[in-house]
N, C-alpha and C positions, 0 to 999 in steps of 0.2 A: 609464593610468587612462582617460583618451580613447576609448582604442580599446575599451578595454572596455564603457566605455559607450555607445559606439554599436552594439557586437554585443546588449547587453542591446536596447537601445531597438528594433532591428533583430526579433530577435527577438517582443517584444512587439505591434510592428506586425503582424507576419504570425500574431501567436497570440489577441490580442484579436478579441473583437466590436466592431462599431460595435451603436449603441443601435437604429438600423435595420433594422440586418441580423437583430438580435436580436429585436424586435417581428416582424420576417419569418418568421424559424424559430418565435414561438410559434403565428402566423397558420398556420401549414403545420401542425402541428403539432393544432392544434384543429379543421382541417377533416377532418385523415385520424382523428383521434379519431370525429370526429361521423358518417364513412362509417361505421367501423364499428360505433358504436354504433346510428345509426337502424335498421337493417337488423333487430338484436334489439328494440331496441324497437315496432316495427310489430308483430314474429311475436308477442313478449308481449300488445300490444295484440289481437291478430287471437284469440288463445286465448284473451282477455276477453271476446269482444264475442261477443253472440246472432247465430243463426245469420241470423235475419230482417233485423238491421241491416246484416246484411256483404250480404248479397243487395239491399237499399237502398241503402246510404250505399257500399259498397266498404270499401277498406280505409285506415283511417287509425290516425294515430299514436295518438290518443285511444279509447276504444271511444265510441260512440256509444250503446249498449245496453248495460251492462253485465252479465256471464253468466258464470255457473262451467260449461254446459252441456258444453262439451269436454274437461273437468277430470272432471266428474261422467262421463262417457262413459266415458272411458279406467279409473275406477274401477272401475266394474260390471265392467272386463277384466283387474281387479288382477293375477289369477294369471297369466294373458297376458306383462304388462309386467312383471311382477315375476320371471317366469322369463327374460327374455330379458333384464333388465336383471341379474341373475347372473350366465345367461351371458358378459354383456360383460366382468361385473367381473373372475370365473376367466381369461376370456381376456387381457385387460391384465395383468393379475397374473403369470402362467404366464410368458406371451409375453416382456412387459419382464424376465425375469428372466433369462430363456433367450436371447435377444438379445444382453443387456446380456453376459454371460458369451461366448457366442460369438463377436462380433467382437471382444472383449478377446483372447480368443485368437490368433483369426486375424491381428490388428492385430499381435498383440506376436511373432507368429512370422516376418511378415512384415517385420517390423523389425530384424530379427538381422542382419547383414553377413557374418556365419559362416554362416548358413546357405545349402547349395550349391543349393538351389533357389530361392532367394527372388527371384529375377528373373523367370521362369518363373512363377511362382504369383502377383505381382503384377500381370502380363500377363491372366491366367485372370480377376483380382476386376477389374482396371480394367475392361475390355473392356465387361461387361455393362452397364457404367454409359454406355455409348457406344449399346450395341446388345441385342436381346434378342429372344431364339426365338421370339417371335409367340406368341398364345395359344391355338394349336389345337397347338402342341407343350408348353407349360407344363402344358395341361390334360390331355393326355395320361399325363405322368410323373404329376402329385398324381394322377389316379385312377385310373390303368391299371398303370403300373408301381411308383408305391408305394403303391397303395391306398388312399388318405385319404379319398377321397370318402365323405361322409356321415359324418363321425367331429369329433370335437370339434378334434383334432389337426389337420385340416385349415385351419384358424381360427388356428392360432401357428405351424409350420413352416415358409410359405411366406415369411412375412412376420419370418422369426426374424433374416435375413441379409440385411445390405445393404451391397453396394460401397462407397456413399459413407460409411455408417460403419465400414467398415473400414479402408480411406485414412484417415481422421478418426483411426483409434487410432493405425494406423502411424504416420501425421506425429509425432504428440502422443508416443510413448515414444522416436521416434527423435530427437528435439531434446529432452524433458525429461528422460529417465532417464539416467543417465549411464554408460557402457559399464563405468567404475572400478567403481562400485557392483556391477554385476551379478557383476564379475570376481573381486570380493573375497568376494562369497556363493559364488563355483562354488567358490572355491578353501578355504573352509572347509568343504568338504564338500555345500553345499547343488545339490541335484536342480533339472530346470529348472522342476516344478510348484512345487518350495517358493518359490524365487526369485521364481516370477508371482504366486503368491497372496499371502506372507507381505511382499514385497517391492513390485513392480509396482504392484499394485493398492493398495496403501495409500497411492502417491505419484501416485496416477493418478483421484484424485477428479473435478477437473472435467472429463473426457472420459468417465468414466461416469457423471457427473449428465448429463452434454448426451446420450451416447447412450439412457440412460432416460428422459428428459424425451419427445427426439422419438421413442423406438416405443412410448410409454404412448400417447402421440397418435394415434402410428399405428394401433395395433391397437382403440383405442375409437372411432373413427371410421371405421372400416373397415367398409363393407357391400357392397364388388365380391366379397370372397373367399365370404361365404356365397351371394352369387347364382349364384356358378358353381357349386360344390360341396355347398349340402347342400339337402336335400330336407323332411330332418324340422323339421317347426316347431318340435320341443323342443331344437334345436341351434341355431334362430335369435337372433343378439345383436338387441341394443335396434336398434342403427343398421341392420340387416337388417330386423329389424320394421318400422323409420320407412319402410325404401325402397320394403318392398312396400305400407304404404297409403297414401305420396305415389305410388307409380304406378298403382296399384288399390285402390281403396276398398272395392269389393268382398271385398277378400279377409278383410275381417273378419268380412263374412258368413258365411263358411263354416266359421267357428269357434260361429255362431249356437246349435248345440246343444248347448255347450258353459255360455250365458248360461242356456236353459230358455226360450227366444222363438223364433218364427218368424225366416225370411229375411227377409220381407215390416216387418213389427212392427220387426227391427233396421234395416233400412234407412230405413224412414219417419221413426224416432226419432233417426236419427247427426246431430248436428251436423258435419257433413262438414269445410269450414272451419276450425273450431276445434280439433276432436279434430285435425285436421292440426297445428295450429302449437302445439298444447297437449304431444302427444308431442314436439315438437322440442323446446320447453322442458324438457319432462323426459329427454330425451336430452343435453342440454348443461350442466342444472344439475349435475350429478355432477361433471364435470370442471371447470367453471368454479370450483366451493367447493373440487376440489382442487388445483388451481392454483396459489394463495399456498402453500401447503405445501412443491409441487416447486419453486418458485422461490426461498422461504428454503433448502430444503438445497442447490440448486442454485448457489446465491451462496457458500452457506458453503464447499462444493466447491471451486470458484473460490479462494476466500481461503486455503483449507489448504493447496490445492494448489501454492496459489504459493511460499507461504511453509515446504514441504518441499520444492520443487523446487531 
């Protein structure tokens, strides 16, 4: 009894907080909070305030003028923002579907010990994650050799397949699925797609809430792949839109005939500033409102998945 209670006590020592250490972690805890909340709340204040106060005062947490002037800007471009904010959505949609399904495959093929190649083709996925062709041969294949350039396609394919969540699915079916399970489906008859769909993937919840979770992200924040590849503004996503009028402000002008105003007229009238930090708002509230969403099913994932594993 002794002894037992010193392994308890022992135990407790090295698992408890001290009341210090605990006041320390909320301290840690509220400053990296307040990083990254300030950051949003400045750009929200900046897409409040008049364009004259920010050319005044700069930029502060507060507006000092308060202005809907870069809210009211971006509207008169509804059809603009609202086609490219489409765009985004089809592409996240499309993308995390075809993703989420592709490296489930690869993952669970590569996870087979019967399989006479699966050393070989683990080699092939790690690697890239080490190293990778440079971008004057990537760009090469999307337009030259497969054609994508300028096509919507270009926008989910590239970005459909990733090393790290491939490793990610291997690990995950190679320690939860159980080899008996699999063995007991081939031998009543079941094929290897029935196995992975009917099978596999119903016990494989939190590894596919985590791989859709991060390529929803990926592909709605994603504005490198349209700058290389497309040309047509009607193929531009939201966060391709955002990047060419954080780099060029101009370039809204040149949609000017589009409003029924001069060059001149739309330029004198843009709240530069604001319409700036006003589209970043409306580029991040979509995803931020869906959020809790992915992260309730993404929990519940977790929880099923453990409790069929």
């Amino acid at each position: 009894m002794k002894n037992e209670k010193k392994w308890q006590d022992s135990v407790l020592r090295f698992t408890q907080v001290s009341p210090t250490t605990n006041m320390l972690f909320h301290l840690l805890m509220i400053v990296l909070s307040l990083v990254c909340l300030v950051p949003l709340a400045l750009v929200l204040s900046i897409s409040l305030s008049s364009e004259s106060a920010l050319q005044e005062f700069g930029y502060r947490l507060f507006p000092k003028a308060f202005s809907l002037d870069g809210y009211a800007y971006l509207f008169k471009q509804s059809d603009t923002i609202l086609r490219a904010m489409g765009m985004s959505i089809m592409v996240t949609v499309v993308g995390t579907a075809l993703s989420v399904i592709l490296n489930a495959l690869m993952g669970y093929v590569l996870s087979r010990r019967e399989y006479k190649l699966q050393k070989i083709f683990v080699w092939f996925v790690f690697i890239p994650m080490i190293f990778n062709g440079g971008l004057v041969s990537s760009y090469f294949i999307v337009s030259q050799f497969l054609g994508l350039k300028d096509t919507v396609w270009v926008l989910i394919v590239p970005l459909a397949v990733s090393s790290f969540n491939v490793i990610l699915c291997k690990t995950f079916f190679r320690t939860t699925i159980p080899d008996s399970l699999i063995e007991s489906a081939k031998i009543d008859g079941a094929s290897q797609m029935s196995v992975f769909f009917t099978i596999v993937l119903p016990l494989s919840l939190p590894v596919l809430a985590t791989i859709g979770l991060f390529s929803s992200f990926g592909y709605w924040n994603d504005w490198f792949t349209a700058m290389l590849y497309i040309d047509n503004p009607n193929l531009y996503t939201l966060q391709a839109y955002l990047n060419r009028l954080l780099g060029d402000i101009n370039f809204l002008a040149q949609n000017a005939a589009l409003l029924g105003v001069s060059q001149a007229q739309l330029l004198a009238s843009m709240p530069k500033e604001a319409a700036r930090m006003a589209i970043v708002v409306v580029a991040v509230l979509p995803i931020a409102c869906a959020y809790p969403f992915f992260q309730r099913y993404f929990v519940s994932g977790l929880t099923v998945g453990a409790v069929k594993g």
